[in-house]
C-alpha positions as CSV (number, residue, x, y, z in Angstrom):
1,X,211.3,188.2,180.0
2,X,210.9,189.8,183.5
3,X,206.9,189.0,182.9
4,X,207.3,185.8,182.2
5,X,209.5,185.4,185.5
6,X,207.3,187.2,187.9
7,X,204.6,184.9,186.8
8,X,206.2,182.2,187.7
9,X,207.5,183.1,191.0
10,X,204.3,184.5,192.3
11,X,203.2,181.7,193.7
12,X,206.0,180.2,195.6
13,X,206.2,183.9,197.2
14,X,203.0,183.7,198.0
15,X,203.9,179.9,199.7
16,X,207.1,181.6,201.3
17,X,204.4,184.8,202.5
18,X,201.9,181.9,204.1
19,X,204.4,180.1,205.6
20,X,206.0,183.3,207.8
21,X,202.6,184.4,208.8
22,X,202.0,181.2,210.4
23,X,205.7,180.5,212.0
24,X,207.9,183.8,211.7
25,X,211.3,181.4,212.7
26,X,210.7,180.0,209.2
27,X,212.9,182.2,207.7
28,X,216.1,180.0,208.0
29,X,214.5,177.1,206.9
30,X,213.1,179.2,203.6
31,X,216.9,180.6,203.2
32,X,218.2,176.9,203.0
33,X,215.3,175.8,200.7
34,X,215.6,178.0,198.3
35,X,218.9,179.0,198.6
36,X,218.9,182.6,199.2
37,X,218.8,185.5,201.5
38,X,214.9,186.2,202.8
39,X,214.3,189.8,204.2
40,X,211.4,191.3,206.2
41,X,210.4,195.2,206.0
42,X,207.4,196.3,208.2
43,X,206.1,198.5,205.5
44,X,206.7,200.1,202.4
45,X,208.1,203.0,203.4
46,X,211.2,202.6,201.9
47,X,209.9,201.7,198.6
48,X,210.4,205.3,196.1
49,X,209.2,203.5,193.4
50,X,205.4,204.4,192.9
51,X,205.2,201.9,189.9
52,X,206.5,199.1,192.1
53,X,204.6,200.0,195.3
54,X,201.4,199.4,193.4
55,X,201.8,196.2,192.6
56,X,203.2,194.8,195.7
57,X,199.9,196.4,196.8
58,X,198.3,194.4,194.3
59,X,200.1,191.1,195.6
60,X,201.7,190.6,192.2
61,X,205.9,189.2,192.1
62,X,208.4,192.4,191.2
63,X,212.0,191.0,189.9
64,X,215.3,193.1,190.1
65,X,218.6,192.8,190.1
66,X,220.4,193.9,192.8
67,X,223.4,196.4,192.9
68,X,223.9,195.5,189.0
69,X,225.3,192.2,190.0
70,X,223.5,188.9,188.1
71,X,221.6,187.7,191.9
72,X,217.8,188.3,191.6
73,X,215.6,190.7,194.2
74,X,212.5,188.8,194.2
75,X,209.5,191.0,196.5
76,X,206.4,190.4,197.6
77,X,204.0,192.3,200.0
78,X,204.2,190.4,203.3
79,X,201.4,191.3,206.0
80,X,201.6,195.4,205.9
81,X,205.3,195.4,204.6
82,X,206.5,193.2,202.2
83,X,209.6,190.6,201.5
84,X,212.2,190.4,199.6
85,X,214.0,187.1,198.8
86,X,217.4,187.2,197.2
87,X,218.4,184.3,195.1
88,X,221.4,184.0,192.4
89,X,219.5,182.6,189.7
90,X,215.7,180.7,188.7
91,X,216.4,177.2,188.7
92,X,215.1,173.5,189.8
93,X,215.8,174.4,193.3
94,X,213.3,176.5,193.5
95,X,210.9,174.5,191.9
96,X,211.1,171.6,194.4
97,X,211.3,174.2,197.2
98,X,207.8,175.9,196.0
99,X,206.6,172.2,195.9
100,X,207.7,171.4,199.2
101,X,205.9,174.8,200.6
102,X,202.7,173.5,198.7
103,X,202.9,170.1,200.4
104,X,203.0,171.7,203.7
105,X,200.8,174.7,203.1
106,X,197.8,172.2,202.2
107,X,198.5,170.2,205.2
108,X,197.9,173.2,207.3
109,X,195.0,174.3,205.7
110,X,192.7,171.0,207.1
111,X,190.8,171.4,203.1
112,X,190.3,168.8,200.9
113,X,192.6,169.3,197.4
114,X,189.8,170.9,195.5
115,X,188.6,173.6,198.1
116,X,192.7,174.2,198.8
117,X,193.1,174.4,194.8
118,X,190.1,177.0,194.7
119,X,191.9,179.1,197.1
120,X,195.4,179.5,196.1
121,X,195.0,179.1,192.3
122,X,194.5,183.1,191.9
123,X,198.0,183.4,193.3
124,X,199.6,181.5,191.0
125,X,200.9,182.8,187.4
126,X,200.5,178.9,185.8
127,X,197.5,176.5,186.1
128,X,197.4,174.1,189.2
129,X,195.2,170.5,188.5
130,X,194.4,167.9,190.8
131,X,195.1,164.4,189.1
132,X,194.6,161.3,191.0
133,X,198.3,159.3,191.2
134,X,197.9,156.9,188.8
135,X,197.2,159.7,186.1
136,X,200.5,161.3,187.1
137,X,203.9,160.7,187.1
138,X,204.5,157.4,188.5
139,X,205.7,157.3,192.4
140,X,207.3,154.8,194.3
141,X,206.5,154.4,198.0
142,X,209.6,156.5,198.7
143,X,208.5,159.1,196.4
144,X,205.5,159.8,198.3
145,X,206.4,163.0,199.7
146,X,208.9,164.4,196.9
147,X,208.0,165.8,193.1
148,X,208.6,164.0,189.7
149,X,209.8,166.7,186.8
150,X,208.7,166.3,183.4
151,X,209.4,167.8,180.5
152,X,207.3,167.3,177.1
153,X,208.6,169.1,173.7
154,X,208.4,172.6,175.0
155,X,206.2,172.6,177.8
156,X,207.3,171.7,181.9
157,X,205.0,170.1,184.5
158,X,205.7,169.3,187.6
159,X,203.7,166.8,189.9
160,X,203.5,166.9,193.8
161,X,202.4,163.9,195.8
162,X,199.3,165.1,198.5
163,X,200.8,162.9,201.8
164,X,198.3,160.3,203.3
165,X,196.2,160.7,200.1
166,X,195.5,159.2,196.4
167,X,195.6,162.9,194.9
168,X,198.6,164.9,193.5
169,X,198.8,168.6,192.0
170,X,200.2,169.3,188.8
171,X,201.7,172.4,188.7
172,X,201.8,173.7,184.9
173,X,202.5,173.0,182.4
174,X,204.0,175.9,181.1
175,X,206.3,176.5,178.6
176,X,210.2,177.8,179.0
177,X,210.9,181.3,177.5
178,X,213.2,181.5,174.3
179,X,214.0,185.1,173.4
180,X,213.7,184.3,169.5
181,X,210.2,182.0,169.9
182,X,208.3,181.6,166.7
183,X,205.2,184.2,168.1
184,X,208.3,186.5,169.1
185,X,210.1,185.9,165.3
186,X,206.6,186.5,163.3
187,X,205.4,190.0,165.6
188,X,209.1,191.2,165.1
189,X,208.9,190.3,161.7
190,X,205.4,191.4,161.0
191,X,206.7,194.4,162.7
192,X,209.8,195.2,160.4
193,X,206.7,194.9,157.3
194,X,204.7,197.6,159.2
195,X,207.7,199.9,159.8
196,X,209.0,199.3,156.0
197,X,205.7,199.5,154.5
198,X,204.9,203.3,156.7
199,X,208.4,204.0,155.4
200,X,207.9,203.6,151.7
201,X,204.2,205.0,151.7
202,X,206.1,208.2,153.4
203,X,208.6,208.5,150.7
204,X,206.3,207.7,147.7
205,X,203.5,209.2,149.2
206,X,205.9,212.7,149.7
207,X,206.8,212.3,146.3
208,X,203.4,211.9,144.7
209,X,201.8,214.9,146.6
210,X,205.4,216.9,145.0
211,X,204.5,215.3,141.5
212,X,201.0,216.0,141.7
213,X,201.8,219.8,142.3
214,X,204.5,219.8,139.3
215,X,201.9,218.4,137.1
216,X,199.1,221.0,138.5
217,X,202.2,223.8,137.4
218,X,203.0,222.1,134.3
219,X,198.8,222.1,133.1
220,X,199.2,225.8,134.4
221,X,201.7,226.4,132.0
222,X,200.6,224.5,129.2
223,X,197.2,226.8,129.6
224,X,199.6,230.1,129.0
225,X,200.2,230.9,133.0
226,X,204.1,231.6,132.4
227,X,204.8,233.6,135.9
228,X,203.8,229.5,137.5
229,X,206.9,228.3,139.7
230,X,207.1,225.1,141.9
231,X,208.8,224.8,145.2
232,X,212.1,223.3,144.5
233,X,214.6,222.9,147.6
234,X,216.7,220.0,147.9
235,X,218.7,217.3,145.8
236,X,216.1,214.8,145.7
237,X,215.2,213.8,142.3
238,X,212.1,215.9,142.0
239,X,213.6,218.7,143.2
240,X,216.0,218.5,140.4
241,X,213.0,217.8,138.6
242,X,211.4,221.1,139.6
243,X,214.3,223.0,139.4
244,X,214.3,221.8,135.7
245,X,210.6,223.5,135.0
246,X,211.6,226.2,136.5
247,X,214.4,227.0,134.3
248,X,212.5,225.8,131.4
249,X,209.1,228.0,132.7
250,X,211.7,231.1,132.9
251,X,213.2,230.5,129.8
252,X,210.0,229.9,128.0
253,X,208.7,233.6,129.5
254,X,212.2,235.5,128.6
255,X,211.7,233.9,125.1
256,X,207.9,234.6,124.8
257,X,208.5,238.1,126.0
258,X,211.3,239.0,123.5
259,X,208.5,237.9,121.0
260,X,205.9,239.8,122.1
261,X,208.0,242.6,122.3
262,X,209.5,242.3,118.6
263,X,206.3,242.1,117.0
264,X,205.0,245.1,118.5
265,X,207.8,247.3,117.5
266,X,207.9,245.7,114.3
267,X,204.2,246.3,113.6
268,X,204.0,249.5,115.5
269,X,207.1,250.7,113.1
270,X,205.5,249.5,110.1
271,X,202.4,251.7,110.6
272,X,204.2,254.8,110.4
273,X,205.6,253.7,106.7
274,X,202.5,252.8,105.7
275,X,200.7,255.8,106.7
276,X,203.4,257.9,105.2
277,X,202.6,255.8,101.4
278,X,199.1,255.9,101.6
279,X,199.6,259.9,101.9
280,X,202.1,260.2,99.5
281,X,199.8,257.5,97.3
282,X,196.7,260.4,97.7
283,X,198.5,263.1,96.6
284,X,199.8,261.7,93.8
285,X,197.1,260.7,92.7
286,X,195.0,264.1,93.2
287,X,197.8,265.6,91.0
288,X,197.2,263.0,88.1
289,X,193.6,262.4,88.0
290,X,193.2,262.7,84.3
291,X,195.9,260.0,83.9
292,X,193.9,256.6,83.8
293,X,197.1,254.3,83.8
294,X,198.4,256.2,87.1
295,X,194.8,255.6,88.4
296,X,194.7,252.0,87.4
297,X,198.7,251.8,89.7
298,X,197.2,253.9,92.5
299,X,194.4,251.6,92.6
300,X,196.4,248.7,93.3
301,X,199.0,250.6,95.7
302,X,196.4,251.5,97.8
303,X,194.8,247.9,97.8
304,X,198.4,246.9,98.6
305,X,198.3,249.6,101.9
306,X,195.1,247.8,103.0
307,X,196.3,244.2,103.0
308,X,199.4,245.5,104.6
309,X,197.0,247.3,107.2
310,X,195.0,244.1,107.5
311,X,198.1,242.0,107.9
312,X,199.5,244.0,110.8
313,X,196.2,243.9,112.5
314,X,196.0,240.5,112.4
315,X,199.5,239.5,113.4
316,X,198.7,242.2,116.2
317,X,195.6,240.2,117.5
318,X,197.6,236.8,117.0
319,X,200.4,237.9,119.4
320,X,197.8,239.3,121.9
321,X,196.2,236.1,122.2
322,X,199.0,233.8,122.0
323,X,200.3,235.6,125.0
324,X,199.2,233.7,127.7
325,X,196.2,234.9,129.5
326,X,194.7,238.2,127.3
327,X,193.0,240.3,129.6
328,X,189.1,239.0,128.7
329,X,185.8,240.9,129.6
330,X,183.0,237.8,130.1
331,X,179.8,239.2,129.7
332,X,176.5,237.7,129.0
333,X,175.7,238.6,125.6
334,X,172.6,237.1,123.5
335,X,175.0,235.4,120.6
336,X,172.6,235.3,118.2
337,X,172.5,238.5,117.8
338,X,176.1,238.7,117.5
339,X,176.2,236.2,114.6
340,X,173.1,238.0,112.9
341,X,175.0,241.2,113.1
342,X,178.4,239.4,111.3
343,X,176.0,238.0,108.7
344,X,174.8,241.5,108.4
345,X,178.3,243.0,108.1
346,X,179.4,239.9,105.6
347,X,181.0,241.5,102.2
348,X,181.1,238.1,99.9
349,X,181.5,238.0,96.2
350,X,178.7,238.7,94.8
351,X,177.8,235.4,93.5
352,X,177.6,234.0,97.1
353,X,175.1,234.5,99.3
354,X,175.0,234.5,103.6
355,X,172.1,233.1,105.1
356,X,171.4,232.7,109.1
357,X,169.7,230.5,111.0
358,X,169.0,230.0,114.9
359,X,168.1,227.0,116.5
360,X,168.2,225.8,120.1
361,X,166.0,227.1,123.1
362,X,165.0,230.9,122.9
363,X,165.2,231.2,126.1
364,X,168.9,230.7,126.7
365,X,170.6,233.1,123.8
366,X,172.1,234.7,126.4
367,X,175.8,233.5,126.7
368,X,179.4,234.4,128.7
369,X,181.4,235.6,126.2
370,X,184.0,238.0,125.3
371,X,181.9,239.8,122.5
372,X,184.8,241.5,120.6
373,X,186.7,238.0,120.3
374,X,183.5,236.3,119.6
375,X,182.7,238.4,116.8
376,X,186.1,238.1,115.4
377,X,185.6,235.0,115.5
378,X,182.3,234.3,113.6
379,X,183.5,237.0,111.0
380,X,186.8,235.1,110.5
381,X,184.7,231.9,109.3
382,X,182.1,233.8,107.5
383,X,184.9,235.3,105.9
384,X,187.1,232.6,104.7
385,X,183.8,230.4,103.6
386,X,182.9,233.6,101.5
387,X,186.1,233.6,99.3
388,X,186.1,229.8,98.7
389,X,182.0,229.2,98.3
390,X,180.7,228.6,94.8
391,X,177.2,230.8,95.2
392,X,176.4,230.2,99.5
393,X,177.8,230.2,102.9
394,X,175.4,229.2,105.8
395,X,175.5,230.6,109.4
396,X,173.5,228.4,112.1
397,X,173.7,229.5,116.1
398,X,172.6,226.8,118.4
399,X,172.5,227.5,121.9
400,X,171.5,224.6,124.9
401,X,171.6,225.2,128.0
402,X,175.0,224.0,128.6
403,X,177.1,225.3,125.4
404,X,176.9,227.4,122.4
405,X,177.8,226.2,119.0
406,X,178.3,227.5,115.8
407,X,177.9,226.3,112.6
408,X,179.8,228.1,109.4
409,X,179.3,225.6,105.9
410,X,180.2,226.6,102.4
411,X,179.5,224.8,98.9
412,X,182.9,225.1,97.7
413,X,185.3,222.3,97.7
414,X,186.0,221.5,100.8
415,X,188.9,220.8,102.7
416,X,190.5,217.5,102.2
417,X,190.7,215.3,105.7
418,X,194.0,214.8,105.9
419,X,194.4,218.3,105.7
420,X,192.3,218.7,109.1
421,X,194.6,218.6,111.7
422,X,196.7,221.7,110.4
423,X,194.4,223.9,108.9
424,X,193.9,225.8,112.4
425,X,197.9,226.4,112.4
426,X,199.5,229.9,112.1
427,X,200.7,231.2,108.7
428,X,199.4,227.3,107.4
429,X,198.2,227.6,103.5
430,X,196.8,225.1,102.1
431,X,196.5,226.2,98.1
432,X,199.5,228.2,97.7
433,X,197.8,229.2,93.9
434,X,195.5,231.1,95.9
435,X,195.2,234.9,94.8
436,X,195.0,238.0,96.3
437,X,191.0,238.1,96.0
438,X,190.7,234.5,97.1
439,X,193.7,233.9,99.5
440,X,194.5,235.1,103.4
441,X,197.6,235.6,105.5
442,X,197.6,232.1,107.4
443,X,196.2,233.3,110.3
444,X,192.2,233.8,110.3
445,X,191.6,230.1,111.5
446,X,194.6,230.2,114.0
447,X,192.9,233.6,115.6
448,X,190.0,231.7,115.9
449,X,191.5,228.4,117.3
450,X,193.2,230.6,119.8
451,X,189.4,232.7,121.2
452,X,187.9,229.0,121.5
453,X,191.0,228.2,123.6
454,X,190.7,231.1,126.2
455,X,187.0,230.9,126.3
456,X,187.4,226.9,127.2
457,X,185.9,225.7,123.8
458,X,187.0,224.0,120.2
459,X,186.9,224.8,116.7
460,X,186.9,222.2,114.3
461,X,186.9,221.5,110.8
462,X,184.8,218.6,108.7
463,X,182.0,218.7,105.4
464,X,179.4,219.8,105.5
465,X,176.1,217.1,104.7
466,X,174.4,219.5,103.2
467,X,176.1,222.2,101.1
468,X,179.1,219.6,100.2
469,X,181.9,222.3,101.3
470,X,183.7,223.1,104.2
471,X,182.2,222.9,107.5
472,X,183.7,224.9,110.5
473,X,182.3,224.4,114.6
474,X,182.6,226.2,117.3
475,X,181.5,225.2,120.1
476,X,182.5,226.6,123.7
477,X,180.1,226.4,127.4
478,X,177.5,228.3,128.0
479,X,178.8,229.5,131.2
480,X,182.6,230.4,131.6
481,X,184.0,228.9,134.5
482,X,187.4,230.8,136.0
């Protein structure tokens, strides 16, 4: 607003300035045209303001309002003071008082209208055009000297008769402010968009960043990192949300803990029992070695002892690995040896034979492994394809140089496909007929499911093409990554 006034006043202060510099008794006749009280100061030392002393010394209009009272201090720089006329409001009178300066400033001047346009059009804050008088508003003869106001739709021109002359300046047009104009309505609209807009990116983009680290926790968890927390102050939904996991994440650990710590006492106290029968089991039977029916029972009892043994190791290894995060040692071993050597070590039935294979690049055997886990892990397969081939199990190492696989196949009967998905699961038996010399304790395959897991790989189950069996893969990168 107070732009759009100082524009427009510019130029009659600029009329008023021109008109004391060439008679300084004008002031009283400048009071009564416009109405107001005109003030001289001889220079601007009076002025504190350095904001508003630089652009009187730039000759541009300054509005106030004086003593908080609704009249208007309207200043402008007057040879090397400035002026100050006080007014009570912006109105017509002013407007036929600037034209009435204009009239008179040009007759002074001895120009013709277009040099006298040239030189005071910079001092004006709205266009000035010289028409002749038959393009403007129509004048009487008694209008010759006076203004005709005109106001089309939204925009105000005003039209001064030159004296003596068939030329008149049109001052404007220009158009009145409105405080809620349509430019004024769309920036403050466009402007509540912006601000709403930043204001829900904020908020959604605060809680995306939170989500994103609860889902980084939760894939931490998932992968057996119990200790993980997420930062959780507030009452905000996702700090609800992450005081949630939390609980859950501590709850999971107590539980997971207890676990751990039964099965090691339970299997640790089973040893002890054990140990104690297979001693008792030997010296029984090195007092009745001449009895072949306490042979025959001893036999057994101590076959008994080893599956027990077995059994205990097993569950043993399970829990270490289903701990979350089992203290591995990578190192860069050549797997194909490690396979040959668990073909090597292979007991089948005698009926079945082991064979080995290696195929791949010889020049990258060497792979990141842990080697105990590994070769648990061959042996597992070589061992569970051994009880259930017919007369062979085939071993095949391929090695790229991105990832290691291994092949384990058998010519028994297979494993039927829907039977797929579960035969990696702990304590799962699929033929519940199955024998002590044919049948496991449920947890080979799940052992070996979990070693893929920690070194980043799979194990997976299908036929084989070739044999007609079972056909276990595993298949893991060359190169561990942390």
């Amino acid at each position: 607003m107070a732009d759009y006034e100082e524009s427009l006043i510019r130029g009659s202060l600029y009329l008023i300035a021109q008109a004391l510099e060439r008679d300084s008794n004008a002031s009283a006749a400048i009071e009564t045209q416009f109405s107001g009280q005109l003030q001289l100061f001889p220079d601007m030392s009076e002025i504190d303001d350095d904001y508003r002393r630089s652009r009187l010394e730039r000759n541009e209009a300054v509005i106030s309002r004086v003593d908080d009272s609704s009249n208007l201090a309207l200043d402008y720089r007057f040879n090397q003071g400035w002026l100050r006329l006080t007014i009570s409001n912006l109105s017509l009178l002013q407007i036929e008082a600037t034209a009435a300066l204009l009239q008179q400033d040009w007759l002074q001047s001895d120009l013709s209208p277009e040099d006298y346009l040239n030189r005071v059009r910079p001092s004006f804050g709205y266009p000035l055009t010289l028409l002749a008088k038959e393009n403007a508003e129509s004048f009487d003869s008694e209008q010759a000297t006076r203004i005709s106001l005109t106001q089309s739709g939204q925009q105000v021109m005003v039209d001064v008769a030159l004296i003596n002359h068939p030329w008149s300046i049109r001052l404007g047009p220009w158009t009145p402010y409105t405080s809620f104009a349509w430019p004024s309505v769309l920036v403050i609209v466009l402007s509540g968009i912006l601000l709403i807009g930043l204001g829900v990116y904020w908020v959604v983009n605060s809680f995306e960043v939170r989500l994103r680290k609860l889902e980084q926790a939760t894939t931490r968890l998932a992968q057996g990192h119990l200790n993980v927390r997420v930062h959780s102050e507030g009452s905000d939904p996702v700090s609800r949300l992450g005081q949630s996991f939390n609980a859950m994440a501590e709850h999971i650990q107590r539980l997971l803990s207890i676990q751990r710590e039964m099965v090691r006492a339970v299997s640790h106290e089973l040893r002890t029992p054990v140990a104690r029968i297979r001693f008792g089991a030997q010296i029984i039977e090195d007092s009745t070695a001449d009895d072949p029916f306490v042979a025959k029972q001893l036999k057994g009892m101590d076959a008994d002892i080893q599956e027990l043994d077995e059994l205990i190791d097993e569950i043993l290894t399970y829990a270490r690995l289903e701990e979350g995060g089992p203290v591995l040692d990578f190192q860069r071993v050549p797997i194909a040896d490690i396979a040959d050597q668990v073909v090597h070590e292979a007991r089948p039935p005698e009926q079945v034979k082991v064979t080995y294979n290696f195929t791949g690049d010889p020049a990258a055997t060497l792979c990141e492994v842990e080697p105990r886990y590994a070769h648990r892990a061959i042996q597992n397969l070589v061992g569970n394809a051994g009880r259930y081939a017919k007369s062979q199990v085939r071993v095949v190492c391929h090695v790229t140089q991105d990832v290691c696989r291994i092949d384990v196949e058998d010519d028994g009967a297979g494993i039927p496909e829907e039977d797929w998905g579960r035969v990696f699961t702990a304590f799962a038996r699929l033929d519940d007929s199955r024998t002590r010399a044919s049948g496991g304790y449920g947890l080979g395959l799940s052992i070996v499911r979990r070693i893929m897991y920690w070194h980043d790989g799979k194990a997976m189950v299908s036929r084989s093409d070739t044999l007609g069996g079972a056909k276990f893969t595993l298949i893991w990168p060359r190169v561990h990554s942390d």
